[in-house]
N, C-alpha and C positions, 0 to 999 in steps of 0.2 A: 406461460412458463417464464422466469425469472432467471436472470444471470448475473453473478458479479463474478469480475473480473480483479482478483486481486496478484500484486508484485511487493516488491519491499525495497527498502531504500536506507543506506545505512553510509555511515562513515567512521573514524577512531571512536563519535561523542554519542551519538545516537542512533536509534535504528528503529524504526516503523515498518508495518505493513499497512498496506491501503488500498484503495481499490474504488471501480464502481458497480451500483446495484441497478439494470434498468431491464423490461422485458428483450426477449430474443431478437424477435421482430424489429426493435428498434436498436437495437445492436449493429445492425446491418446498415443502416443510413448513417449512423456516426463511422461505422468502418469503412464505407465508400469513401466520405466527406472527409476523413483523414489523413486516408492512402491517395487522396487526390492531391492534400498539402503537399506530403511527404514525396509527390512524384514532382509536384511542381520547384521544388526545394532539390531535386536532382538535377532536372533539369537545367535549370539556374547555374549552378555549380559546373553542369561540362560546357556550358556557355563562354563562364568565365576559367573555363580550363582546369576548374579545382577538382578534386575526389570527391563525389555525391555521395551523401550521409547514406545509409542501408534502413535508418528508422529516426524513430526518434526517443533520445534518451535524458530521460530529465538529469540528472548533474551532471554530464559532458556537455546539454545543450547549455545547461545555465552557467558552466563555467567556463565554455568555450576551448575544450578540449578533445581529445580523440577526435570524431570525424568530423566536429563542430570550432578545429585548432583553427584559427587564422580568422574565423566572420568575426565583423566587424559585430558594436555592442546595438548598432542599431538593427541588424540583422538579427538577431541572437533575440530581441527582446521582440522585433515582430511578428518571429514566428510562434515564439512562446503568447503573443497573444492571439496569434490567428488560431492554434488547437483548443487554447481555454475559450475562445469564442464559439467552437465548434460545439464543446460540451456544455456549456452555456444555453444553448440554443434545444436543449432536450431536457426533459424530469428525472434527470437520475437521481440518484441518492449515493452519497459520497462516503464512506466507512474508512476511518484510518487511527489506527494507535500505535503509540507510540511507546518509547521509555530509553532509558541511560544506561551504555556501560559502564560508566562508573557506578551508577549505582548498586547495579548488579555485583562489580566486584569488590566495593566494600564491604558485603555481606558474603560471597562467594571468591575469594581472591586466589582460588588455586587454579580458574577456569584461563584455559588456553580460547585465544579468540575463535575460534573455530568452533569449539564450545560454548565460549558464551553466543553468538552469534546463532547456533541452534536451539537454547534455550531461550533468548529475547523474541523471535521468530514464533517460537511453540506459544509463548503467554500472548504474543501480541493477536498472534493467529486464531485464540480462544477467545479474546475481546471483540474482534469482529465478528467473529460468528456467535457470537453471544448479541451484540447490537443487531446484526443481520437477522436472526430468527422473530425480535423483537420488532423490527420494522415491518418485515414480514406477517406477522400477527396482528398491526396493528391497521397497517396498509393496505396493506395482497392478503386479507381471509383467502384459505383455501388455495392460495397457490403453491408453489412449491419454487426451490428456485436449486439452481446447479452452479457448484464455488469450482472454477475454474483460476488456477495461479500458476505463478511461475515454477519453470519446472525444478529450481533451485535448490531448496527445501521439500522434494518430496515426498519422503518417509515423514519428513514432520509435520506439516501440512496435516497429514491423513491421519497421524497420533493426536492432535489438538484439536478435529473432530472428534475422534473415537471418544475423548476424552470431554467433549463437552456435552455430547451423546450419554455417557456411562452419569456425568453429574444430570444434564436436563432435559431427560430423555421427550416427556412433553414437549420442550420449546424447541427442539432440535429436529421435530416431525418435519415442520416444510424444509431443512435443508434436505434435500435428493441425495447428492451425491459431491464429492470435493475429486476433482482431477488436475493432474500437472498440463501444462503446453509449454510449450519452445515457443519462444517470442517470433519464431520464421512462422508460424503456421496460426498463429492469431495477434491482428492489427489492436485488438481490445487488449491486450497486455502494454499498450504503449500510453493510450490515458491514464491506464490502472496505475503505472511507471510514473509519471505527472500526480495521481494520487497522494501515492506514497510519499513523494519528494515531498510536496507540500505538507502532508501531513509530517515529516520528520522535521523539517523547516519549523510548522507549528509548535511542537513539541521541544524545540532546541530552544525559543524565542519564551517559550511557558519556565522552563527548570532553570533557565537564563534570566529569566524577570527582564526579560524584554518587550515592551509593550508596543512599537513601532510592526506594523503589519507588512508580510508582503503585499506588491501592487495586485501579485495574481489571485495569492489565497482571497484579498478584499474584493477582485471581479468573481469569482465564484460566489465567496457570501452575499454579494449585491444582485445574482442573480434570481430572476422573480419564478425560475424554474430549477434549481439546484438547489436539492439537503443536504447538509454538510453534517456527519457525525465523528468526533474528532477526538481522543481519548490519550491520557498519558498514566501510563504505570510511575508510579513514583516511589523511591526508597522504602515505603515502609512496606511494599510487597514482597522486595526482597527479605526485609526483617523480619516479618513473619513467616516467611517461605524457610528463613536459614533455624528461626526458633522453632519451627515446627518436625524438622529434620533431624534437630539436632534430641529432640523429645524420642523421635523414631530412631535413634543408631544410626543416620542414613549420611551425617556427614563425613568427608568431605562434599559429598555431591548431591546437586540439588532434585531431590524425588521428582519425579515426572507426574506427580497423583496428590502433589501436596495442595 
């Protein structure tokens, strides 16, 4: 049996969802190996008398904010390599797409962020399990695997299945089942967290035409046991998503089924 772990990762510019793919079994040794950083990284802190972080969160840890306020950059930058090292050290398969609000609302510009943020979510969420069934088929014959994400986006999550179910019903056979968690009750939502960031990072650096890489996304790709599948919706999805809407009476708002 198969798991990926997906979360999402967003700011004013962009917003990904991401995640990793690896069996159950082995789920288990990366969540020991993590929750061990993460205790060692408390400890430390009531040492030196500071507030111990509760996990670990990819943009408060990389900007040095919330319970990551005060570590110094060398601090900040060791720990983010000692969990990419953890994941490094396993065959996962890494799933993350991305895309732009702005792009989004130059073709949909009535959307309240709230809304756009649940429809960016819904298409990114179709892309990965559209890459995940494919990996699955091509990888794992005959397994099956269970999409566990953040409990965030629940209702959507489970509509971006349904819906890529109703379009590919074939390739949609090994996903099982898609469920929410609370980041308290599963440690795999915190790589999945690292995921996403990077994949949004990716994706910000692609629609930027920035060709300078991060240090981490480049330890991942250099890794002789991590897949990296990395995807960016770009504007003309929106333009056909608003042409094809506006064909159906359906504007202002963007169909769920387009």
């Amino acid at each position: 049996m198969m798991t990926y772990y997906a979360d999402e990762s967003y700011d004013g510019v962009t917003f990904c969802v991401g995640g990793w793919l690896y069996d159950t079994d082995g789920w288990k040794k990366i969540e020991r190996r993590w929750n061990r950083r993460i205790e060692y990284e408390q400890r430390r802190s009531i040492k030196r008398g500071e507030t111990p972080i509760s996990r670990f969160h990819a943009a408060d840890c990389s900007n040095r904010r919330g319970e990551f306020y005060g570590w110094s950059v060398l601090r900040q930058t060791q720990f983010f390599k000692k969990l990419i090292g953890i994941v490094c050290d396993y065959q996962v398969v890494g799933i993350a797409w991305g895309t732009s609000f702005t792009d989004l609302k130059e073709h949909f510009p009535d959307y309240k962020q709230k809304k756009a943020q649940d429809v960016l979510y819904y298409l990114c969420m179709q892309q990965c399990l559209g890459d995940l069934a494919g990996i699955m088929y091509r990888s794992y014959p005959g397994e099956r695997v269970t999409v566990f994400h953040d409990s965030g986006f629940n209702g959507t999550a489970l509509a971006a299945l349904e819906k890529y179910r109703r379009d590919r019903p074939d390739a949609s056979r090994s996903i099982l089942t898609i469920a929410p968690l609370e980041w308290k009750d599963s440690i795999a939502l915190q790589p999945a967290d690292l995921m996403a960031y990077e994949g949004a990072k990716a994706c910000f650096r692609h629609r930027s035409n920035i060709q300078e890489m991060r240090r981490s996304l480049h330890k991942l790709l250099d890794s002789k046991d991590v897949s990296l599948s990395v995807g960016y919706l770009d504007e003309s999805t929106f333009k056909s998503a608003r042409e094809t809407a506006e064909e159906r009476g359906l504007l202002p708002h963007l169909a769920r089924d387009f």
